[in-house]
Structure formats: C-alpha cells, structure tokens
C-alpha positions as CSV (number, residue, x, y, z in Angstrom):
1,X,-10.7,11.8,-21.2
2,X,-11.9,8.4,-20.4
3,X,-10.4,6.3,-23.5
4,X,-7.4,8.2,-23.1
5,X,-6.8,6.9,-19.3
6,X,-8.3,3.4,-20.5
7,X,-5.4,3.4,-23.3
8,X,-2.7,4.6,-21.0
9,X,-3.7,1.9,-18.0
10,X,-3.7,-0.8,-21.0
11,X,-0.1,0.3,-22.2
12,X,1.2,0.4,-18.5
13,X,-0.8,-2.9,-17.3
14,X,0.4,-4.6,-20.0
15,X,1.3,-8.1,-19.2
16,X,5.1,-7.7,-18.3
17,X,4.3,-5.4,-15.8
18,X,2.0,-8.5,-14.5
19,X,4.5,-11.2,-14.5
20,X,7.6,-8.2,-13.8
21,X,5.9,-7.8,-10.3
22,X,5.1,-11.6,-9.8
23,X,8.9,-12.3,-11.1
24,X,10.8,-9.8,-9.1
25,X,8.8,-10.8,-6.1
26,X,10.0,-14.5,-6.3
27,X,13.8,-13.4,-7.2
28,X,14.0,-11.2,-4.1
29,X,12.2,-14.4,-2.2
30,X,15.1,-16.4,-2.9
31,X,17.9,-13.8,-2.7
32,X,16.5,-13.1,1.0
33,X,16.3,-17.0,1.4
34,X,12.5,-16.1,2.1
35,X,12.9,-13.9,4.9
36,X,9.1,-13.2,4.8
37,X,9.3,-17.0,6.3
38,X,12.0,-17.1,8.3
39,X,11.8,-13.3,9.7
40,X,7.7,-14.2,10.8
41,X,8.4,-13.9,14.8
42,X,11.0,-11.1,14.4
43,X,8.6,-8.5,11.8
44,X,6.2,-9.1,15.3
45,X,8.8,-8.5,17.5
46,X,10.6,-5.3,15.9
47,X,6.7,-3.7,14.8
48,X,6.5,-2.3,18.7
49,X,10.3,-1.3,19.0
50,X,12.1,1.8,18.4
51,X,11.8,5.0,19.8
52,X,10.4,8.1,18.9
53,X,12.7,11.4,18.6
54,X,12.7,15.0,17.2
55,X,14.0,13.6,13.6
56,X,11.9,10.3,13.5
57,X,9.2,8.3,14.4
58,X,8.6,5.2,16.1
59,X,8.4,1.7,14.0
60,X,5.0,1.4,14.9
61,X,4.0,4.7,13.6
62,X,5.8,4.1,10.6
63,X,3.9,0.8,10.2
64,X,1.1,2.8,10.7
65,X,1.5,5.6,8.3
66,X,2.7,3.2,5.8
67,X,-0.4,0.8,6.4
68,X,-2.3,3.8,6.0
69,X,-1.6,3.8,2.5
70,X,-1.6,0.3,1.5
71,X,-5.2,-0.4,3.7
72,X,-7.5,1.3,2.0
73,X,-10.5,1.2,-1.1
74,X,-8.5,-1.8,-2.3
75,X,-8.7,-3.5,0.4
76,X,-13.0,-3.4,-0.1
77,X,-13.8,-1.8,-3.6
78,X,-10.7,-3.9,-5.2
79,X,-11.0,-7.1,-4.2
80,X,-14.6,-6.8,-5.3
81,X,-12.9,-5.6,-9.1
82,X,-10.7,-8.5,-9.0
83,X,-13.4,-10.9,-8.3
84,X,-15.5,-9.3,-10.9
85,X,-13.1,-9.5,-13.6
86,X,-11.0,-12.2,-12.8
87,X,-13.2,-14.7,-10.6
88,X,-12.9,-16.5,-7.3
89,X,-9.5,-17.3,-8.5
90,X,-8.4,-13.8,-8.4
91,X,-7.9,-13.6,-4.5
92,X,-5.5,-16.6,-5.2
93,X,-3.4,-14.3,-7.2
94,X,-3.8,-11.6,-4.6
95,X,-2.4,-14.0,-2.0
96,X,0.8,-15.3,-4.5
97,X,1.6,-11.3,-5.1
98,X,1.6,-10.6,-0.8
99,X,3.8,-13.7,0.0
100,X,6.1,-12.4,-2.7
101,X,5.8,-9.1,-2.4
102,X,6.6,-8.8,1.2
103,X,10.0,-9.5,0.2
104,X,10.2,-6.8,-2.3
105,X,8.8,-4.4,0.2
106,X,11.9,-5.3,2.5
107,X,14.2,-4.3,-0.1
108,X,12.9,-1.0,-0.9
109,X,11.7,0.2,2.7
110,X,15.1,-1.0,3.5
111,X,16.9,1.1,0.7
112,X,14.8,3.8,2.2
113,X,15.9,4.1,5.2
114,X,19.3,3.6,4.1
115,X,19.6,6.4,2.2
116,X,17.3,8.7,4.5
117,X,18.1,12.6,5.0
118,X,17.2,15.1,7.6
119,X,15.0,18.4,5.7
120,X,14.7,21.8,6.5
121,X,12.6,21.1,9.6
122,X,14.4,18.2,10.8
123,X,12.9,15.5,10.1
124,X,14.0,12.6,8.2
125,X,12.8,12.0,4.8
126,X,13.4,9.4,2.0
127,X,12.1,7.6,-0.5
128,X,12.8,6.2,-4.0
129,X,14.0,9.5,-5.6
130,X,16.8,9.5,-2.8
131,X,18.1,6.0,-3.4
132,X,17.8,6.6,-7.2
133,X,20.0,9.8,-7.0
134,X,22.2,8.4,-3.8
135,X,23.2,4.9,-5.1
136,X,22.5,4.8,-8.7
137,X,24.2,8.2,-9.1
138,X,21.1,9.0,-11.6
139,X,19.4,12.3,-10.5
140,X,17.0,12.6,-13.6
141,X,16.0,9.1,-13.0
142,X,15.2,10.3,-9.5
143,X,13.2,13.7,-10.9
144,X,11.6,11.5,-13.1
145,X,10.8,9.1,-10.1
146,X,9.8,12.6,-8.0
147,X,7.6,14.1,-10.8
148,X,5.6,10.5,-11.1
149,X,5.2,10.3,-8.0
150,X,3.4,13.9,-7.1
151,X,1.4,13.4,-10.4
152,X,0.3,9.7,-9.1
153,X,-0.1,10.2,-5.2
154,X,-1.2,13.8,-5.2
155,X,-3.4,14.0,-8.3
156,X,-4.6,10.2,-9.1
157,X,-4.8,8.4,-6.8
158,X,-6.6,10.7,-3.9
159,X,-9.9,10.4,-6.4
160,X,-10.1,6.4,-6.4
161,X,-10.1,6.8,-2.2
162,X,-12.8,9.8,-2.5
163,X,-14.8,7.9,-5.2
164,X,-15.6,5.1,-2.9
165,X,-16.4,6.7,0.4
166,X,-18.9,8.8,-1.7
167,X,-20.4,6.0,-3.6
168,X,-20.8,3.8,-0.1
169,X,-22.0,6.8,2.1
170,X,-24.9,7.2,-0.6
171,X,-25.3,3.6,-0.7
172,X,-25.1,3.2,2.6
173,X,-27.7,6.2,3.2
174,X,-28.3,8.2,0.3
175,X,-25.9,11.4,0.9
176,X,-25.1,13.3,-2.5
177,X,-21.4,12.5,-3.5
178,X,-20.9,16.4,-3.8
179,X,-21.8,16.6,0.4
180,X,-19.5,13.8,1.1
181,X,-17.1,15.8,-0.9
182,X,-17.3,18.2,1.0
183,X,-16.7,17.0,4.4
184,X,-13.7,14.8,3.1
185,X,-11.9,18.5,1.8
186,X,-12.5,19.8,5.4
187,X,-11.4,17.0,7.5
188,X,-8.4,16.4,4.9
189,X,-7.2,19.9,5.3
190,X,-6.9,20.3,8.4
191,X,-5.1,16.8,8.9
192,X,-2.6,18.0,6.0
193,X,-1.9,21.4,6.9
194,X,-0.9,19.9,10.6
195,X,2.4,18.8,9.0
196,X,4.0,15.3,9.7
197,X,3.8,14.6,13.5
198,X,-0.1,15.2,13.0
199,X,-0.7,12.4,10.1
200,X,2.0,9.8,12.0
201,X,-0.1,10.5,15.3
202,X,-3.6,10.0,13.6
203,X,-2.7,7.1,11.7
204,X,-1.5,5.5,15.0
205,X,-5.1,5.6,16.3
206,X,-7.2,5.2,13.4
207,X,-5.1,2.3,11.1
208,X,-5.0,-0.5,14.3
209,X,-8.5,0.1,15.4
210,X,-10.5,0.3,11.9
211,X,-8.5,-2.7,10.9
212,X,-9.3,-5.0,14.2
213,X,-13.3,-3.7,13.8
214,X,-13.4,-4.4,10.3
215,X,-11.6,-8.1,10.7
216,X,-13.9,-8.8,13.6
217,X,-16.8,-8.7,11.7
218,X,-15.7,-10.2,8.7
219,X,-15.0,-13.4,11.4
220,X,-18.6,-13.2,12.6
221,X,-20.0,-13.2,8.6
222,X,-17.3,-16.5,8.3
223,X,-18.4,-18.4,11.3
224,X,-22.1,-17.7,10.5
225,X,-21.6,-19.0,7.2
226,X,-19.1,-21.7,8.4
227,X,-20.6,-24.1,6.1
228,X,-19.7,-22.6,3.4
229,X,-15.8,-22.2,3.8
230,X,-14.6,-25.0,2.5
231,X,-16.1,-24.6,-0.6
232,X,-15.6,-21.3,-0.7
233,X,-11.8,-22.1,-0.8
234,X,-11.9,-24.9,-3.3
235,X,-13.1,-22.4,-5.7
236,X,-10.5,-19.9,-5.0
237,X,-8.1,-22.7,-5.6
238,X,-9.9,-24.3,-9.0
239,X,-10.5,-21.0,-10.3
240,X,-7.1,-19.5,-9.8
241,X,-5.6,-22.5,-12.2
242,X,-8.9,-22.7,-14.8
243,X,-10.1,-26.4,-13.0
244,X,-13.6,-24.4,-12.2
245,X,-15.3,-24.8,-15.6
246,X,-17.6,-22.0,-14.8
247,X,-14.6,-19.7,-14.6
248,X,-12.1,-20.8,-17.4
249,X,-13.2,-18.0,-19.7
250,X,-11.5,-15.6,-17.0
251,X,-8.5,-17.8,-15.9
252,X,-5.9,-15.3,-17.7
253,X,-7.8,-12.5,-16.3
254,X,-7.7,-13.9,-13.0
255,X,-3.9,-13.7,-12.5
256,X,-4.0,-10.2,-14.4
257,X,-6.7,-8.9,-11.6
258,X,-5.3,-10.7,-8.6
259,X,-1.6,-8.7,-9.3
260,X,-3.3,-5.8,-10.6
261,X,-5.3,-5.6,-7.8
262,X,-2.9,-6.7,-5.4
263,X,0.2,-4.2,-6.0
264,X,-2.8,-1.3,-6.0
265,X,-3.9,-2.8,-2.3
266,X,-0.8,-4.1,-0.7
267,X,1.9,-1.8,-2.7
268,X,4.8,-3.9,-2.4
269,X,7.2,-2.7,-5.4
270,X,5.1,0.2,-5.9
271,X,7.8,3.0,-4.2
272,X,5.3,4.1,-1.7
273,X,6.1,2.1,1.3
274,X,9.6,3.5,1.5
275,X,8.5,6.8,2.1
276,X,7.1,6.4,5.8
277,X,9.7,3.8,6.1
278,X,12.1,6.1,5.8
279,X,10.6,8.3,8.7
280,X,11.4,5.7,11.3
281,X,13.9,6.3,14.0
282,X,16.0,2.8,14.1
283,X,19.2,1.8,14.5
284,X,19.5,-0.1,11.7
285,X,17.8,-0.3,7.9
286,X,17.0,-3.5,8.3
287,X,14.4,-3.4,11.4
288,X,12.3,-0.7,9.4
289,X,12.1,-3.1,6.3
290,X,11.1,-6.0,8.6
291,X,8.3,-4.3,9.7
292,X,7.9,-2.5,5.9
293,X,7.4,-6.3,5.0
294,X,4.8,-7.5,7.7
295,X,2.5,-4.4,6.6
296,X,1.8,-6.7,3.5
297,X,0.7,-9.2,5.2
298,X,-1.8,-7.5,7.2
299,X,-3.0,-5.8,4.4
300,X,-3.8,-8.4,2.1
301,X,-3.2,-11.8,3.9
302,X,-6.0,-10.6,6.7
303,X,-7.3,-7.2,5.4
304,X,-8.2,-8.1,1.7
305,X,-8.9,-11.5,2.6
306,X,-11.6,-10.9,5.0
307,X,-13.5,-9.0,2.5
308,X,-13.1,-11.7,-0.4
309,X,-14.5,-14.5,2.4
310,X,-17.2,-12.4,3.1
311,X,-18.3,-11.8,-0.6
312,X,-17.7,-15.3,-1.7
313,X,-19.3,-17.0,1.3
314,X,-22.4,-15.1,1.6
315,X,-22.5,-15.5,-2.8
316,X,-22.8,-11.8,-3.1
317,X,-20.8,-11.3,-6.2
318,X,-20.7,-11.0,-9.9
319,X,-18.4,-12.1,-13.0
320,X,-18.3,-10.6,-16.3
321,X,-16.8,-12.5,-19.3
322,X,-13.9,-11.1,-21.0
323,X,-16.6,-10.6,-23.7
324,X,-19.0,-9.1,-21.7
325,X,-21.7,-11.7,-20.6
326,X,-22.3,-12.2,-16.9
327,X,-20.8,-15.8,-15.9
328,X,-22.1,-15.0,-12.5
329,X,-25.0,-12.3,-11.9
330,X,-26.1,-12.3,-8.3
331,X,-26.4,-8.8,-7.7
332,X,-27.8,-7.5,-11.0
333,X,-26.9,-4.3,-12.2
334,X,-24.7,-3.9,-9.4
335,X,-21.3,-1.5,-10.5
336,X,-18.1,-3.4,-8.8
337,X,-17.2,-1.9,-5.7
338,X,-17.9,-1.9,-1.8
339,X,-21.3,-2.6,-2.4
340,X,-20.6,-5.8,-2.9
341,X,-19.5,-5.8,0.7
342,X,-22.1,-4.2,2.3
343,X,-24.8,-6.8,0.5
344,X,-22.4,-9.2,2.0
345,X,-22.8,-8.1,5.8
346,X,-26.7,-7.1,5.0
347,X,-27.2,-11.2,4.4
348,X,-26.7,-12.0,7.5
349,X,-26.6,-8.5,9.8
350,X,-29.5,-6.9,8.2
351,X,-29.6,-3.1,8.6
352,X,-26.3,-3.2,10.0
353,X,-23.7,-4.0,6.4
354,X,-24.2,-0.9,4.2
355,X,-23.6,1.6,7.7
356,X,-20.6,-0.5,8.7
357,X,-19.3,-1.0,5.5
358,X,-19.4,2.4,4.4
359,X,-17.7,3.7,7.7
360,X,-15.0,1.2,7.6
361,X,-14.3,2.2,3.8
362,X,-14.0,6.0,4.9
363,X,-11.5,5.6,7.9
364,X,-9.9,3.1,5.4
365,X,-9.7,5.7,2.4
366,X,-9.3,8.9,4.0
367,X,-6.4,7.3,6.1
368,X,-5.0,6.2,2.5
369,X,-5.7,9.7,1.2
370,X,-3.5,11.1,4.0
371,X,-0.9,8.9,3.3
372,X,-0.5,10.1,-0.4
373,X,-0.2,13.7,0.3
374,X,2.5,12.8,2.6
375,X,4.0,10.9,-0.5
376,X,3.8,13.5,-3.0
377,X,5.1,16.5,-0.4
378,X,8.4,14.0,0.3
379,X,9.0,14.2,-3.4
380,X,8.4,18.1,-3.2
381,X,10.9,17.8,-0.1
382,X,13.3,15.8,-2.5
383,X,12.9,18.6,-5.4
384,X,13.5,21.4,-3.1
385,X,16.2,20.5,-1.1
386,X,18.7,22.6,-3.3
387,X,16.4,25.6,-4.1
388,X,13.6,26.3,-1.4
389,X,10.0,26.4,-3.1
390,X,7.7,26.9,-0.3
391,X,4.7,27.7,-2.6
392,X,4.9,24.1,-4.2
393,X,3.7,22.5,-0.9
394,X,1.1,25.0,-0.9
395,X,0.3,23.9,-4.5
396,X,0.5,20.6,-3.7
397,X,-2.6,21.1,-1.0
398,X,-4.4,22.4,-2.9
399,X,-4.4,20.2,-5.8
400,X,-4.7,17.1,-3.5
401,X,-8.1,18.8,-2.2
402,X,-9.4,19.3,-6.0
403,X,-8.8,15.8,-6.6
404,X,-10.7,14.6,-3.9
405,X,-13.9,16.6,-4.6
406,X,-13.1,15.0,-9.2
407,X,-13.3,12.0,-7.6
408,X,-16.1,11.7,-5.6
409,X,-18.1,13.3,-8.1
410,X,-16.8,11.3,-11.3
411,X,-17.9,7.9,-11.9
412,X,-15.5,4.5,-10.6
413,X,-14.7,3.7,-13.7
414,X,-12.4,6.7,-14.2
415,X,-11.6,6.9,-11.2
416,X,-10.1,3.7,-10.8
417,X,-8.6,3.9,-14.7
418,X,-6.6,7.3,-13.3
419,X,-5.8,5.2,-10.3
420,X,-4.6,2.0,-12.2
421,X,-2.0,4.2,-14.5
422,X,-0.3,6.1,-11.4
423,X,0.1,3.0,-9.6
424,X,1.4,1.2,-13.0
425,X,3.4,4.5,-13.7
426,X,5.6,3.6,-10.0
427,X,5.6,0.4,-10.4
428,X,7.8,0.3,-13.7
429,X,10.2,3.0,-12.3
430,X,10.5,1.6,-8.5
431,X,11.3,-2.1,-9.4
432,X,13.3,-0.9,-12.3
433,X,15.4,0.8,-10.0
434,X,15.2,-2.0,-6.7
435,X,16.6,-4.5,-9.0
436,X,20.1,-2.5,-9.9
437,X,20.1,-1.0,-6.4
438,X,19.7,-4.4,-4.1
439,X,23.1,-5.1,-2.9
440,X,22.6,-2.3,0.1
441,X,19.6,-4.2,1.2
442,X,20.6,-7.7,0.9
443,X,24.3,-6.5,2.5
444,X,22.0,-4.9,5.3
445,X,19.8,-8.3,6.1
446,X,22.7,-10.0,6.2
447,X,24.6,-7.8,8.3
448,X,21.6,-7.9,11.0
449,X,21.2,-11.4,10.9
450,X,24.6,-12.0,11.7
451,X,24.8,-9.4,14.6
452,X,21.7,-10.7,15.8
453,X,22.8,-14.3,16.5
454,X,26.5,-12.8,18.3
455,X,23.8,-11.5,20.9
456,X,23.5,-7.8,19.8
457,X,21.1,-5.2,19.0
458,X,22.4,-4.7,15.2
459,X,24.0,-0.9,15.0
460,X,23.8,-0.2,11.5
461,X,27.7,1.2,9.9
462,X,27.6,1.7,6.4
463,X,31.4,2.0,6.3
464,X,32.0,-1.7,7.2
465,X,29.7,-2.8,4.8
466,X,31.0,-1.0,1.8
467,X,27.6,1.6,1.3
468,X,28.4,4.7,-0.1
469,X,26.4,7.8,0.0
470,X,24.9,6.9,3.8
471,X,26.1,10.3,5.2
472,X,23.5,10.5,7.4
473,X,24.3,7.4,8.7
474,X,27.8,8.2,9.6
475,X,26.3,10.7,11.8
476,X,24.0,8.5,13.7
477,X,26.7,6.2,13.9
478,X,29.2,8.6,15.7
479,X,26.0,10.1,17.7
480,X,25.7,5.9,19.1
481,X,29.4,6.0,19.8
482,X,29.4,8.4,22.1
483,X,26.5,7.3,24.0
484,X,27.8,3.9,24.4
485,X,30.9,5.7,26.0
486,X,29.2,7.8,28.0
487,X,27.3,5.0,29.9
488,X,30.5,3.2,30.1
C-alpha cells in the first residue's frame, strides 16, 4: 500500500505540476494586472458584506467555510515537512506560491459563483464540475472532476487532518490515537449530518477565533526571541536561492516543498475553494472571488508563517538530505510534524506548547475535515442532480467517518502520501480546466471594476457581458430588477 501511494504522489508531484502551479499563478497575476495588489483594501472591505438568505450565505461565512479548509494540519504539521525536506528556504517558496496564488483563487472562486445552481433543498451549490460541464460544454471532464474530488476530499484527505490531531493529543498528553479517533467520529458526525447551515455557522465561530489565538501566541514566541528575526529571515532568503551553504544540497527541494506544501495548505488552484465560494449570496461573481483571494493570504501569509517563525527562531527543527543524512538535527529522532511546534512554544512557555499546540491543531484539522465532506457531498449534489441518489450522501458519511479513524491510527507518512496524490489529483484537473475557462472571470473583474468607479454597487448580468450558461443568474438578475422598481 505504501510504495504504491509513494509511486502515485511521485508521478502526480512531478516537477510540472511544481512549476504548472507557480506558472499559472504568475499568468493570472498579470492578466488580473495583480489584483491581489491592487484589490488589498477592497478583499477587506467586501470580506464583512453580503447578506445571508434562504439560498446562500453571507461572504463572511463563505470565507469562513472556505478558510476552514485551507487553515488546517498544513498550516502546523506542513510547514514543519517543508522545512524538513526543503530547508529554511522552503517558507520562501510557500510565500511566492500565496502571492501568486491568490490570484488563481480569484479566478476559480469567481468561475464558481458564476456558474452556481440552486439543489434540491435550495441552496446554492457549485464548484469545478459545474463550470467544467457549464462553460467548457465537457460533462465527462466534469464526472471526472466530480469522481476526484469525492475520492480526494472524502477518502484522502480527512486521514492527513485525523493523523495529526492524534499524533499531537498523544504528544501533547499521551491519549491513544484509537481514543482520539474516537471522539473526532462523534463530534464529526454530528456536525455532518446537521447539513449545510450547521458547518457555515460553526466555521463562523471556530475559523476567526482559533486563528487570532494561534497568531497571538506565535507573536509572543517572535518578540521573546526578537533577537533572532533578522537572522531568521536572512536564512529564509539565502536558503530559498542556494546562497546558505549549509542548505544547497536541498535548494531544488526547497522550491518542490515550499509549492507542494503550499497548494496543500493554502489551496489556491486546487478546486476546493470554489465550492463554499459558490455558497455565497452576492450580487456579483466578482466580490466572492475577492474575498476567495484574501483567504490565501491569511492562511499562509499570517497562518503558515507564524508557525515557520516560531520553528526557526526558537531553532527547533530538523533537515534531511536528499540522501538521507541530517544537515540539521536539533530534535533527534523527531518524525516531521506539529511537534516541531509544540517544542517550539515549550522553549520559551514551558508546560504550556505541546497543550496549546495540540488544541490549536484539532480546531484547525477538524474544521478542515468538515470542510471536505462539504466538498465531496457538492460533487454528490453535482452527480445527482439528474437522477436522485439519496443513499450516496449516506455513503459518503460514512466513508468520511472510516477515514478519519485509518488515519489517526496509520502512520504520517501514509497519511500524508494519500493526502499529497488527492491534492496533486485536483490540482492537474482544476488549473487544466481555469486556464481554457478564464475569460468569464477576467470579463467579471473587469466588469466590477468598472461599475465600481461610475459609483455603483456592481449588479452582476451575464447577458451584457456575453456569459453563457449563467441561468441562475438571469434569475437573480430579474429578482434585483424588480426590487429596484419597487423602492422607486
């Protein structure tokens, strides 16, 4: 099982997947003229807009949901594998793959809500396999998409998450992995089987307080060990370009390992983000993917940078060789992973880093875990909208649940492998697809730009802008017609 995974991850992590997501990321930088720059004040200002409604909800709740999945065991366990296997000058890479990747996540959160419908319960759903099969006119590219994606986010993924709460609650105070695994299937079901309204209301209370907590004390661990930053960031810098002799062996593996474990952490290109993007209620595309392309930064820019800070300046990290020897070994015999955090906060909070660390990672994962089921059961939503299959939801539970009590119980290695090749799997189908599909999006930031500086508050018609396949649309806009005449 193991070398098969390990094959697959090294077939689908090849190195054009590395430089495909670092690529695209710069081409949509430019072709949005850098809105991830120039859109800064407005990602702030649209991130507490919108309303809520019986179809949709809020921008801030799709923020959350979405940042529900991207903050999560990458944002800890990762960045602690990328520094492992690719040095200091990993984070670097991490950085370059968030600045450029929060323009790729405005395109596809944006083609998301684009091409949004309402299900069987009325609420709105969307995702890649829509705008595959609505704008590229390609329905088995969109099954294909679909089929991925349950495999990936309801079947992979969940036991990365699971795999690190157990291995830092037993770290953090020697609870059996199989217990932990236990109270994760109980809390998770009854959070899943609540339905959509129940995960977008508890990721809007748990995602913006466990990230604030966690940041905060990663400031107190930089300011106590202020001394050390600016060295800290000279190696990021040296290492991330091979100028850090220590680290040239791994400067290749550096930029693999930053982008690997980037697009894992952040997800930008990925095809996940669209999915809660497309849940918002908005009045146009664009706002969604503005606030779709802030959710990077926090992730990585603050999130994944405030563990690799800690780590580095408190020197509680190792580095392997590409052949194996230990170029840095200050926690011997230490796996990668969040315990590299927690030794972190121990230096300098003692008795306080492997209890905080271990309850940040499992509000962090568990959030994340919710946000893949809600994934994978839009793709079921996608499947069935022709023929109703309720007993594939029901599946779908169930398999989640079974994959969270693998995981916690299997070693990280696996788990991360399994992780690694439905994250690659996505990856290769999603920017595939945003590259041929882009036009809507770019059409869309334009069109908001421009309505923005006549004064209004950008109403989105597909019509005038030449989208096809926006039905949904059409109705929202006639629904904003008649409410503008009825308060005149």
């Amino acid at each position: 099982m193991t070398e098969i995974v390990s094959t697959l991850n090294a077939i689908i992590w090849s190195k054009a997947l590395i430089y495909l997501c670092l690529g695209v990321g710069l081409y949509f930088s430019i072709r949005t003229r850098f809105m991830q720059v120039r859109g800064f004040k407005e990602m702030l200002r649209l991130m507490f807009k919108g309303e809520k409604s019986p179809a949709g909800v809020s921008s801030f709740q799709a923020l959350a949901m979405s940042l529900s999945g991207r903050v999560g065991t990458g944002n800890i366990a990762g960045v602690a594998t990328a520094i492992t296997f690719g040095g200091p000058g990993a984070v670097f890479w991490m950085w370059m793959v968030a600045f450029l990747g929060a323009s790729t996540a405005y395109i596809e959160s944006t083609l998301g809500q684009i091409y949004k419908e309402v299900d069987d319960n009325g609420q709105y759903r969307g995702g890649p396999a829509y705008y595959i099969e609505k704008a590229m006119g390609q329905k088995w590219y969109a099954w294909i998409f679909a089929v991925s994606t349950i495999i990936a986010t309801g079947l992979l993924l969940p036991g990365v998450q699971s795999n690190s709460i157990a291995s830092a609650i037993n770290n953090a105070w020697g609870v059996a992995p199989a217990v932990s695994a236990a109270v994760l299937v109980i809390a998770l079901g009854f959070i899943i089987f609540g339905g959509v309204k129940r995960i977008a209301g508890f990721a809007e209370v748990v995602v913006p307080f466990m990230a604030l907590g966690y940041i905060l004390v990663a400031l107190v661990i930089v300011v106590l060990n202020s001394a050390q930053i600016p060295g800290m960031i000279a190696l990021i810098f040296k290492s991330a370009f091979g100028l850090e002799a220590g680290f040239g062996a791994v400067l290749g593996l550096a930029v693999e390992w930053g982008v690997k474990r980037g697009v894992y952490s952040n997800e930008a290109g990925q095809g996940t983000g669209p999915h809660p993007a497309a849940a918002a209620e908005v009045s146009h595309p664009a706002k969604q993917g503005y606030v779709q392309a802030f959710s990077v930064y926090i992730d990585t820019l603050f999130v994944c940078s405030a563990t690799a800070f800690m780590v580095l300046s408190t020197g509680m990290y190792n580095v392997k060789g590409p052949d194996g020897a230990m170029l840095v070994n200050k926690l011997p015999g230490m796996e990668a992973g969040a315990g590299y955090t927690q030794a972190a906060v121990e230096t300098v909070l003692p008795g306080f880093g492997a209890s905080f660390v271990a309850v940040a990672l499992m509000f962090f994962a568990f959030t994340t875990i919710i946000a893949y089921y809600y994934m994978a059961e839009t793709n079921i939503a996608y499947i069935n909208r022709k023929v109703h299959r309720p007993w594939m939801s029901f599946v779908l539970k169930i398999a989640i649940l079974v994959a969270v009590t693998y995981g916690a119980v299997r070693s990280a290695g696996l788990a991360w492998d399994m992780g690694d090749v439905g994250v690659g799997l996505m990856a290769w189908l999603n920017i595939i697809a945003i590259l041929i599909l882009q036009k809507p999006a770019l059409a869309c930031l334009r069109d908001y730009e421009k309505q923005k500086k006549e004064g209004k508050d950008p109403i989105f018609d597909p019509d005038a802008l030449g989208i096809k396949n926006a039905d949904l649309w059409r109705e929202i806009r006639q629904r904003q017609i008649a409410a503008g005449k009825q308060k005149s």
